[in-house]
PyMOL commands that place a pseudoatom at each C-alpha (Angstrom):
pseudoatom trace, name=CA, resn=UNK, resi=1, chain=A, elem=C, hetatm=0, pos=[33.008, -22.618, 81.570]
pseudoatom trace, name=CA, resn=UNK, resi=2, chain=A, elem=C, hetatm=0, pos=[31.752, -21.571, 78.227]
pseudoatom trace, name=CA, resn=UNK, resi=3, chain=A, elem=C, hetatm=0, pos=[29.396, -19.381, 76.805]
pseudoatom trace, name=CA, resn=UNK, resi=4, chain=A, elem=C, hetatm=0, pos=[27.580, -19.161, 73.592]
pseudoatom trace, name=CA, resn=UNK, resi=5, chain=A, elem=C, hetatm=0, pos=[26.806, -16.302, 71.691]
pseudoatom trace, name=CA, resn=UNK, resi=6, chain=A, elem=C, hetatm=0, pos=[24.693, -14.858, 68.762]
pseudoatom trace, name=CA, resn=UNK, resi=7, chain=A, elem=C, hetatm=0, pos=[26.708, -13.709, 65.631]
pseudoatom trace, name=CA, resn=UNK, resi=8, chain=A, elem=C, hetatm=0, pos=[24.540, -12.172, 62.880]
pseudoatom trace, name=CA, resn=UNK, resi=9, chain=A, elem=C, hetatm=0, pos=[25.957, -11.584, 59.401]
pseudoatom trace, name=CA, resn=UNK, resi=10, chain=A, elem=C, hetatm=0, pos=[27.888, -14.825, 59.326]
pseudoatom trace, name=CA, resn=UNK, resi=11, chain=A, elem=C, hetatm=0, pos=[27.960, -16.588, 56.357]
pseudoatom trace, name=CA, resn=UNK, resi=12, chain=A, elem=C, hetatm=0, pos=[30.534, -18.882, 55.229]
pseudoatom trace, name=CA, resn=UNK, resi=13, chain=A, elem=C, hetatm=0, pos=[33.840, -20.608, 56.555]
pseudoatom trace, name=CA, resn=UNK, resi=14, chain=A, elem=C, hetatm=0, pos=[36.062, -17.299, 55.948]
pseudoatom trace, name=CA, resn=UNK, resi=15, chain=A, elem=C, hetatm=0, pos=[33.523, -15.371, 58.288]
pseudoatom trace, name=CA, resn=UNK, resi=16, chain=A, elem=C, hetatm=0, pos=[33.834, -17.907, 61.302]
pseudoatom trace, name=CA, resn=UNK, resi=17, chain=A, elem=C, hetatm=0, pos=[37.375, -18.155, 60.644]
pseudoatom trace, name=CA, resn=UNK, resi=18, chain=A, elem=C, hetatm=0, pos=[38.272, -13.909, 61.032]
pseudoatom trace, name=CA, resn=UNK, resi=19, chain=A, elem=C, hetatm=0, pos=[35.459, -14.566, 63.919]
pseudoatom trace, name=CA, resn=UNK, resi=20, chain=A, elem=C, hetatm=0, pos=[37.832, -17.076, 65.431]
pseudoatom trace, name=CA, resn=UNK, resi=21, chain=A, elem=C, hetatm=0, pos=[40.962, -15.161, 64.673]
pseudoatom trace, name=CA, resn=UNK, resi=22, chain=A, elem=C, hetatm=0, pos=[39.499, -12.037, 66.275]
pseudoatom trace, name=CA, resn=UNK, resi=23, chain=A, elem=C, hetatm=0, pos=[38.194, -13.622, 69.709]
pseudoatom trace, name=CA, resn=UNK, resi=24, chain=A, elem=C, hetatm=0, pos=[41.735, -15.687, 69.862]
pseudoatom trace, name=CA, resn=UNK, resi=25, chain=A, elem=C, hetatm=0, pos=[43.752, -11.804, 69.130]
pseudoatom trace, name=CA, resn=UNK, resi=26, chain=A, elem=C, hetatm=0, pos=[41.795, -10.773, 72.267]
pseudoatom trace, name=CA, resn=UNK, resi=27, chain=A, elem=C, hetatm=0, pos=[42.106, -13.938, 74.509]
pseudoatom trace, name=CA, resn=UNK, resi=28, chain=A, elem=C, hetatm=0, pos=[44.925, -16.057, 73.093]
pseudoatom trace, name=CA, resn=UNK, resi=29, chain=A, elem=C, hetatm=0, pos=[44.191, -18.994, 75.076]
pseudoatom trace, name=CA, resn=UNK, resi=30, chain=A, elem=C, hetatm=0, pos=[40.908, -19.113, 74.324]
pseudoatom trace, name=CA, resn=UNK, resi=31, chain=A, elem=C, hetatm=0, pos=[39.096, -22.049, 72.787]
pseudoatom trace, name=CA, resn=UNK, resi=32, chain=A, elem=C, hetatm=0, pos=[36.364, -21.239, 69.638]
pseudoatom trace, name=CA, resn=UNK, resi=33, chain=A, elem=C, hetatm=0, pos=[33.704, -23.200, 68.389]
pseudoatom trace, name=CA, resn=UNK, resi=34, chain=A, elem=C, hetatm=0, pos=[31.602, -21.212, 65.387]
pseudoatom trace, name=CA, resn=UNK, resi=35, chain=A, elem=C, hetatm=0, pos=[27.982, -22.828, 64.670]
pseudoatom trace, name=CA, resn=UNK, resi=36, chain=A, elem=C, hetatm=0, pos=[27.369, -21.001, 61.400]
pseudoatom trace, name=CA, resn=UNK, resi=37, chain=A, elem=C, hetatm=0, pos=[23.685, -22.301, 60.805]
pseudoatom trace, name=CA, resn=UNK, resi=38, chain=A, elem=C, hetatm=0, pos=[22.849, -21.344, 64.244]
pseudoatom trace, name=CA, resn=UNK, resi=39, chain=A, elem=C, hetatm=0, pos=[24.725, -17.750, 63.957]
pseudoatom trace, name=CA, resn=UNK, resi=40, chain=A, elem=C, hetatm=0, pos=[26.616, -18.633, 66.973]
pseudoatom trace, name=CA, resn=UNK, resi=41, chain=A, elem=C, hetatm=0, pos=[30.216, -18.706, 68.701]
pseudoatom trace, name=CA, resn=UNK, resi=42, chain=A, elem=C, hetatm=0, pos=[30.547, -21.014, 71.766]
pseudoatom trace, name=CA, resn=UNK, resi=43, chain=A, elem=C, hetatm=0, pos=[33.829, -19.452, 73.845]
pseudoatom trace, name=CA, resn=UNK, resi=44, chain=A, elem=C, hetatm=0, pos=[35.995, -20.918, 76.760]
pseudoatom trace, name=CA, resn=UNK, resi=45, chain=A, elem=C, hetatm=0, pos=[38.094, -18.626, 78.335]
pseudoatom trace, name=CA, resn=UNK, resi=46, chain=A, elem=C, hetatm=0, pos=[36.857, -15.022, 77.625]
pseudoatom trace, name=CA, resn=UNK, resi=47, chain=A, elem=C, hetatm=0, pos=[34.596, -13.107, 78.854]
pseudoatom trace, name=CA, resn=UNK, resi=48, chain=A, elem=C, hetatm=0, pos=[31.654, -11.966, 76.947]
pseudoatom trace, name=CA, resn=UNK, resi=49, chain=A, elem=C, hetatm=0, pos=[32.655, -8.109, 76.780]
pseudoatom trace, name=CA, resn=UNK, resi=50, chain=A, elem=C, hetatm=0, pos=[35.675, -9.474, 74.906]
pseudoatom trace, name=CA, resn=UNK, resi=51, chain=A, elem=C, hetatm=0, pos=[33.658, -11.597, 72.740]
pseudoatom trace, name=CA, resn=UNK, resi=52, chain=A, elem=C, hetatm=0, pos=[31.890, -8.598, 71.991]
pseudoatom trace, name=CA, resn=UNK, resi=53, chain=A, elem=C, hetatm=0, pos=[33.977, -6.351, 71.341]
pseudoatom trace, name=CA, resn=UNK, resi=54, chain=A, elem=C, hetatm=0, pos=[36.418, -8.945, 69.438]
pseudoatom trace, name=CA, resn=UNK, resi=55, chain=A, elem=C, hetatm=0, pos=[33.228, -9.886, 66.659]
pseudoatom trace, name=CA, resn=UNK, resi=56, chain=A, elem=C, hetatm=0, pos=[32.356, -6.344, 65.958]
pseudoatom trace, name=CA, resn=UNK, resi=57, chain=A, elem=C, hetatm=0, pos=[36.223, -5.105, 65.475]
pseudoatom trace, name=CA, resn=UNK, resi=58, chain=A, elem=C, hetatm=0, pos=[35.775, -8.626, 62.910]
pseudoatom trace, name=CA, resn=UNK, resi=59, chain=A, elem=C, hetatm=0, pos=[33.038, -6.533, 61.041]
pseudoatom trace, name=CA, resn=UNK, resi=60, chain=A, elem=C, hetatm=0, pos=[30.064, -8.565, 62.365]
pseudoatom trace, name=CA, resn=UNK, resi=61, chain=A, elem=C, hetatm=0, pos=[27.168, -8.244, 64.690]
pseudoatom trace, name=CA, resn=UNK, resi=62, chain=A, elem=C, hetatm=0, pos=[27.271, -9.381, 68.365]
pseudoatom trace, name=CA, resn=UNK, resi=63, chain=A, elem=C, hetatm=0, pos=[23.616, -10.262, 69.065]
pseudoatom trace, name=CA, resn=UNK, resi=64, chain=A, elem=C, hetatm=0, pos=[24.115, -11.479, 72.755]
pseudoatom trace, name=CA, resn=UNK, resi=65, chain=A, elem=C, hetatm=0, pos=[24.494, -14.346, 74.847]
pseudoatom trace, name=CA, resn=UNK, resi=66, chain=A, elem=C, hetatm=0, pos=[22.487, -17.329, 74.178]
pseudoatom trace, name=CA, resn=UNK, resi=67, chain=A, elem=C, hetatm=0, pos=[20.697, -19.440, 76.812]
for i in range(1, 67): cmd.bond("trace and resi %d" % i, "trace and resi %d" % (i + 1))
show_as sticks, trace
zoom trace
């Protein structure tokens, strides 16, 4: 099942590729989708202390999980 969450300070295709890069470090097997006009990561296959923890290590702020 997969989760989306909000990712403020996102900007361009570099920042939702380290974004991606960092989640996939902490859950290899995990599959990424970055919505940069919505600020938002959609994740299958990690939970969302990972995710967490994964975007701030990338340098970016982890806003929660989006309904």
């Amino acid at each position: 099942m997969s989760e989306t969450y909000s990712v403020l300070g996102m900007t361009c295709g570099g920042c939702a590729r380290s974004v991606t890069n960092a989640i996939k470090d902490k859950a290899p097997g995990a599959q990424v989708q970055v919505d940069l006009a919505a600020k938002a990561v959609t994740v299958e296959g990690a939970d969302e202390g990972m995710v967490k923890q994964a975007v701030e290590n990338a340098g970016f702020e982890y806003a929660g999980k989006l309904h």
